[in-house]
N, CA, C and O atoms as a GROMACS GRO file, in nm:
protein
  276
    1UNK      N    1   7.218 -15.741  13.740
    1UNK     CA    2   7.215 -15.601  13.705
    1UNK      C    3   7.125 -15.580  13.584
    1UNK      O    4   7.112 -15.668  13.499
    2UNK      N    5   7.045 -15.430  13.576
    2UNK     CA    6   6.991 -15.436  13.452
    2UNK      C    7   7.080 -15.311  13.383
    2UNK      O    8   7.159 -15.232  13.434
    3UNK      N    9   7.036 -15.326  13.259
    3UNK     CA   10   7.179 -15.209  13.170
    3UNK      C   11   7.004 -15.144  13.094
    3UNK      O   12   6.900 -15.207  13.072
    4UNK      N   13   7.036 -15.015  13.073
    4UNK     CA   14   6.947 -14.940  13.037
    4UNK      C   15   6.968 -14.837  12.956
    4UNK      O   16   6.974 -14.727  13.010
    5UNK      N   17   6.983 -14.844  12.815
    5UNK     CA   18   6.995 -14.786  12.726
    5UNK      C   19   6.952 -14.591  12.756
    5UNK      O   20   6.850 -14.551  12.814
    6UNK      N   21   7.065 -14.501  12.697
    6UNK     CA   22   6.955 -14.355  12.734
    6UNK      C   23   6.910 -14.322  12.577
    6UNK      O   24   6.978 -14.352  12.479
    7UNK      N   25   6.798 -14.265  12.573
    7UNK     CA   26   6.710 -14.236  12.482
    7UNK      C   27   6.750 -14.085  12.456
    7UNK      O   28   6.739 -14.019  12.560
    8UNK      N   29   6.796 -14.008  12.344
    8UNK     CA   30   6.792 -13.887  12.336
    8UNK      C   31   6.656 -13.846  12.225
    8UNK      O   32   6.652 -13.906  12.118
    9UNK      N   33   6.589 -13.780  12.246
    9UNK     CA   34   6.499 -13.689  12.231
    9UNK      C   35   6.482 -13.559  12.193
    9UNK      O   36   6.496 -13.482  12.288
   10UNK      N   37   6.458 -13.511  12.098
   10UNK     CA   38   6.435 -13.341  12.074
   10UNK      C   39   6.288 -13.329  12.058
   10UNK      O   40   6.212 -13.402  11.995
   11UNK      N   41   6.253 -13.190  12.149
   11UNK     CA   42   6.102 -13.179  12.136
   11UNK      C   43   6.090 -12.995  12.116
   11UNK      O   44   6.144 -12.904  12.178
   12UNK      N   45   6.006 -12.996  12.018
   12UNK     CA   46   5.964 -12.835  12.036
   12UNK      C   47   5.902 -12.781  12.093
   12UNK      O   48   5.810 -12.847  12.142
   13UNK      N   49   5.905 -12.654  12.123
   13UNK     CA   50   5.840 -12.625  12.242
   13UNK      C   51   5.694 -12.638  12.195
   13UNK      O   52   5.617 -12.704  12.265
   14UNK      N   53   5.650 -12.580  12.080
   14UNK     CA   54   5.543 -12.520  12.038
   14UNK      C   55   5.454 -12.659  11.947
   14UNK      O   56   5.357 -12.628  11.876
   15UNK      N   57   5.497 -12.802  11.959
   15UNK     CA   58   5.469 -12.910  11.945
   15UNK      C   59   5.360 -12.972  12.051
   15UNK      O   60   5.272 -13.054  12.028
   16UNK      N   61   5.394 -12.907  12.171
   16UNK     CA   62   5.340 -12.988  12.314
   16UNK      C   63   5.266 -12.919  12.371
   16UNK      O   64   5.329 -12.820  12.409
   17UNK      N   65   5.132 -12.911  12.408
   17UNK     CA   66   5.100 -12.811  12.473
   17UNK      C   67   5.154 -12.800  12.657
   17UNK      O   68   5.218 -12.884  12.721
   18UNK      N   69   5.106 -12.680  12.697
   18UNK     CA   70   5.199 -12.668  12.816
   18UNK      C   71   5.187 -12.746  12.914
   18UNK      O   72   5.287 -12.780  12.976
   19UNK      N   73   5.067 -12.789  12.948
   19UNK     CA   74   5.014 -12.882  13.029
   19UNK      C   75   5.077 -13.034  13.020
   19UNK      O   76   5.099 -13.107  13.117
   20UNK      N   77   5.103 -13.068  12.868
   20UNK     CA   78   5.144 -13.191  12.826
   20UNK      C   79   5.281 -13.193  12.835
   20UNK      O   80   5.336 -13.286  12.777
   21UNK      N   81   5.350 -13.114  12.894
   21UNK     CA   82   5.492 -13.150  12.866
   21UNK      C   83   5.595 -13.238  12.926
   21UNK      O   84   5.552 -13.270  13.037
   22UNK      N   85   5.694 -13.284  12.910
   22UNK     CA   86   5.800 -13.383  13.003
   22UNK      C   87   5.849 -13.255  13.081
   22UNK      O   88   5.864 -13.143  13.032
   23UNK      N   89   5.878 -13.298  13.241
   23UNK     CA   90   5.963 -13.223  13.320
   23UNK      C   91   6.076 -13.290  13.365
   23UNK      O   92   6.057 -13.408  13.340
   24UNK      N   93   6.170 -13.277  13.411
   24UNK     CA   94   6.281 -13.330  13.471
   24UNK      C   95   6.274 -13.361  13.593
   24UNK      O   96   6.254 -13.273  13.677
   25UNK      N   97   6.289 -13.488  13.625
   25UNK     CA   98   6.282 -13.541  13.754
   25UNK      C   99   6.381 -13.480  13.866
   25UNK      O  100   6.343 -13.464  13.982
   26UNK      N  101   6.538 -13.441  13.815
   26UNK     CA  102   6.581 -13.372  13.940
   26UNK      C  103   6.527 -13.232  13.930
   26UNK      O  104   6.458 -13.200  14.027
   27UNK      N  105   6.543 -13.138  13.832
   27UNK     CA  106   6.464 -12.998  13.849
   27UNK      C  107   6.326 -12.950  13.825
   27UNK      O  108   6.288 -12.834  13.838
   28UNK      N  109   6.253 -13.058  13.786
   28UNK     CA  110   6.134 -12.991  13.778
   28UNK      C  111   6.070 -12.925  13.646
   28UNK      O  112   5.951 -12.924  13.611
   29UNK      N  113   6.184 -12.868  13.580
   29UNK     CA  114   6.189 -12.773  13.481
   29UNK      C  115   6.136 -12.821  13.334
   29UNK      O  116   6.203 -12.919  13.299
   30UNK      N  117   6.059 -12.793  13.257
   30UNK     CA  118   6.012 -12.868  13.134
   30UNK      C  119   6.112 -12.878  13.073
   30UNK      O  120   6.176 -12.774  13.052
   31UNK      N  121   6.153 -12.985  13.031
   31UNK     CA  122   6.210 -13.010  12.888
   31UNK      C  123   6.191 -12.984  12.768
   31UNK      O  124   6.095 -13.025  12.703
   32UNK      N  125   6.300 -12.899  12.716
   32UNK     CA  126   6.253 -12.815  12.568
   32UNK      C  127   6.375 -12.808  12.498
   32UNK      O  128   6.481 -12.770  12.548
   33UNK      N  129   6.359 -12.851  12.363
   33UNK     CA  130   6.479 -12.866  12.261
   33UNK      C  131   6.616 -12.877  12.348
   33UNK      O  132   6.699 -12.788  12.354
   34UNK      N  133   6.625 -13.012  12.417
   34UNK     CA  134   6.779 -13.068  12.473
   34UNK      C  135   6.766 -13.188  12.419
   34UNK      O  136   6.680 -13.236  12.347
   35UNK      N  137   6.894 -13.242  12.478
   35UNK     CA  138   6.906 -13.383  12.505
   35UNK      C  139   6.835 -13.437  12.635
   35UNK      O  140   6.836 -13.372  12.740
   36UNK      N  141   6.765 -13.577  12.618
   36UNK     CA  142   6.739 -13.605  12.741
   36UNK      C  143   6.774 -13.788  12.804
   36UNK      O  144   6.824 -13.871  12.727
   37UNK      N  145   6.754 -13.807  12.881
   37UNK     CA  146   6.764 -13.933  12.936
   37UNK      C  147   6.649 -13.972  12.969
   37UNK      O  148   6.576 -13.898  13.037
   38UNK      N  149   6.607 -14.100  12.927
   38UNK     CA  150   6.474 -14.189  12.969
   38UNK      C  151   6.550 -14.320  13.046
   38UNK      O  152   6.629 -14.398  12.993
   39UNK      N  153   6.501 -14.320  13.188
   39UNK     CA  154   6.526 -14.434  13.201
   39UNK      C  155   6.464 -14.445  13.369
   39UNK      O  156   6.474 -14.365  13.462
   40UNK      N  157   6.385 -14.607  13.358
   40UNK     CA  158   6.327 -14.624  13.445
   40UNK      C  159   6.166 -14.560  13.411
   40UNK      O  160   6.104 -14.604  13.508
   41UNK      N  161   6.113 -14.519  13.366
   41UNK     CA  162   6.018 -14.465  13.334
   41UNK      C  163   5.982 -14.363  13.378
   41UNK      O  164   5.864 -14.339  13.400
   42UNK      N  165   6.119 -14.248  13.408
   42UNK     CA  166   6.151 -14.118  13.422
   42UNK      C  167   6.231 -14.072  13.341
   42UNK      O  168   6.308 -14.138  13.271
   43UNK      N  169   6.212 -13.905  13.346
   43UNK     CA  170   6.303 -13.816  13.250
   43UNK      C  171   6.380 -13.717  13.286
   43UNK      O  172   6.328 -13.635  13.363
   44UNK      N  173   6.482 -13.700  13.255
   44UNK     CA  174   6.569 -13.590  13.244
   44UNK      C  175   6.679 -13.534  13.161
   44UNK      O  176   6.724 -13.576  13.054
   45UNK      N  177   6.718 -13.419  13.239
   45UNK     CA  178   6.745 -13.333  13.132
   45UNK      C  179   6.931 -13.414  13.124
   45UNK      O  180   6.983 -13.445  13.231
   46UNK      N  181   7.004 -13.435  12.998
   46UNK     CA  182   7.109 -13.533  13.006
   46UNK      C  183   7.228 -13.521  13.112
   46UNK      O  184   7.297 -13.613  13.156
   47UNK      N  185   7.236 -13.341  13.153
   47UNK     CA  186   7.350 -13.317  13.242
   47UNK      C  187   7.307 -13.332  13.381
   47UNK      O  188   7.390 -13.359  13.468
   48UNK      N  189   7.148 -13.311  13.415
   48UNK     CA  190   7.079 -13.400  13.536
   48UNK      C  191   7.098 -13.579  13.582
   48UNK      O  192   7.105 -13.621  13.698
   49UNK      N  193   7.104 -13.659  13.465
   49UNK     CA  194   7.112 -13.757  13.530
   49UNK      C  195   7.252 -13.827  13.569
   49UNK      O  196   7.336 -13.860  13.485
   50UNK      N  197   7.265 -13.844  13.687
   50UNK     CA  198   7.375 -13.885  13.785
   50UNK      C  199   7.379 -13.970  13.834
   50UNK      O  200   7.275 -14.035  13.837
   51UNK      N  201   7.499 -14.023  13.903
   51UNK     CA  202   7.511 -14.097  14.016
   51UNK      C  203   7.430 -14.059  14.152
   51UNK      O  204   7.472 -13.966  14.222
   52UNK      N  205   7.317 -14.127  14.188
   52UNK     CA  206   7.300 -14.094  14.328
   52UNK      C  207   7.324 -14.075  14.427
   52UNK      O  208   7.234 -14.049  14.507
   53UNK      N  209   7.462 -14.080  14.466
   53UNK     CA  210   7.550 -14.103  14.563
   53UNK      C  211   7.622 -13.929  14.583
   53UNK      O  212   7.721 -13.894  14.517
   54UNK      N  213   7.565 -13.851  14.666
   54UNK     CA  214   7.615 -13.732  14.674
   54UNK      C  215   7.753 -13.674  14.660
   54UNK      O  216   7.766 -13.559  14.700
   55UNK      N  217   7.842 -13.727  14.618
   55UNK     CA  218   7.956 -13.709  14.660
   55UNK      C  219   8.004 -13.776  14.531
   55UNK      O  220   8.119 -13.751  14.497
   56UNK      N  221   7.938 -13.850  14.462
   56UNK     CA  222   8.036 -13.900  14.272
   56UNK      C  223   7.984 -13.768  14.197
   56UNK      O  224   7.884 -13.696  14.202
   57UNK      N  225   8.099 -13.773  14.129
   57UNK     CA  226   8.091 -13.639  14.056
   57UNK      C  227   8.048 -13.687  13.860
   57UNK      O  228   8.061 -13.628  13.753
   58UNK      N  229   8.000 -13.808  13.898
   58UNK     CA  230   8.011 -13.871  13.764
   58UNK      C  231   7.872 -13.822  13.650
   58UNK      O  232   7.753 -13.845  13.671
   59UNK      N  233   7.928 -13.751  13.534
   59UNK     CA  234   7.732 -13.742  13.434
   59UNK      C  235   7.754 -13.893  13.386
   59UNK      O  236   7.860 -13.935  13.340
   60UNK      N  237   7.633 -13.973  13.405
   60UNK     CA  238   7.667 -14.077  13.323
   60UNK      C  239   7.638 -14.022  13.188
   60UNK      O  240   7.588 -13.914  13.157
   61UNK      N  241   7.688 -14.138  13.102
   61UNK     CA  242   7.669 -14.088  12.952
   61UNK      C  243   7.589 -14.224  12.876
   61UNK      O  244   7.484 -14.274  12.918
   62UNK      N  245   7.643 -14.257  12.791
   62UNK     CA  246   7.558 -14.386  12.692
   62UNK      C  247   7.512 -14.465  12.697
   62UNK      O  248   7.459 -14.524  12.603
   63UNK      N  249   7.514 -14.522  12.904
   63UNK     CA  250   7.451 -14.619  12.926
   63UNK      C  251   7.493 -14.640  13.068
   63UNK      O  252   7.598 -14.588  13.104
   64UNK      N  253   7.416 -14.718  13.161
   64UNK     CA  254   7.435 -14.731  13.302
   64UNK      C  255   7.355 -14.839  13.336
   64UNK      O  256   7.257 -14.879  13.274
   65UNK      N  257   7.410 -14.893  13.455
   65UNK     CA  258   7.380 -14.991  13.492
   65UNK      C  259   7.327 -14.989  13.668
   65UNK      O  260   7.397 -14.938  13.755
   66UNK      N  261   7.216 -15.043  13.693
   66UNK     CA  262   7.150 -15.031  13.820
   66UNK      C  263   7.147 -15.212  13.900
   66UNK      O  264   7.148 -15.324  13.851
   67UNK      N  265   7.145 -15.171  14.012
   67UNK     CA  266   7.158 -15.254  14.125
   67UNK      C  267   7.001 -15.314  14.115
   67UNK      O  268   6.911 -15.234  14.142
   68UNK      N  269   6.961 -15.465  14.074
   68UNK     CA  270   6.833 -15.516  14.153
   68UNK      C  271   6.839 -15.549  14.329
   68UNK      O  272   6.904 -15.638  14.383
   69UNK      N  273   6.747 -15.446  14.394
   69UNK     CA  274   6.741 -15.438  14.536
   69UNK      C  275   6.597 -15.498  14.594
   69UNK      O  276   6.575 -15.499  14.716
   0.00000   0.00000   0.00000
């Protein structure tokens, strides 16, 4: 298994230009002054990243652990 630390982040809006900004891998939506999750060498917004499994209702929180497949 690998264990993967989440990274929280604050960014201003008016820091980034618009073009340059992080979006969220499940919505799309830029990321602007939240918390976020880095992991895997994707981003999102902290209440976005989940269990993949349609049906766990779980937010992960401080740390998670993934399957080598």
């Amino acid at each position: 298994m690998t264990e993967i630390d989440i990274d929280r982040v604050v960014v201003e809006e008016d820091e980034v230009p618009r073009d340059k900004r992080e979006t969220c891998e499940q919505c799309g939506e830029v990321i602007v002054d939240q918390e976020i999750v880095i992991a895997q060498g994707k981003i999102w917004h902290k209440q976005h990243f989940r269990c993949s499994n349609d049906r766990c209702e779980v937010i992960l929180q401080e740390d998670y652990q993934a399957r080598k497949e």
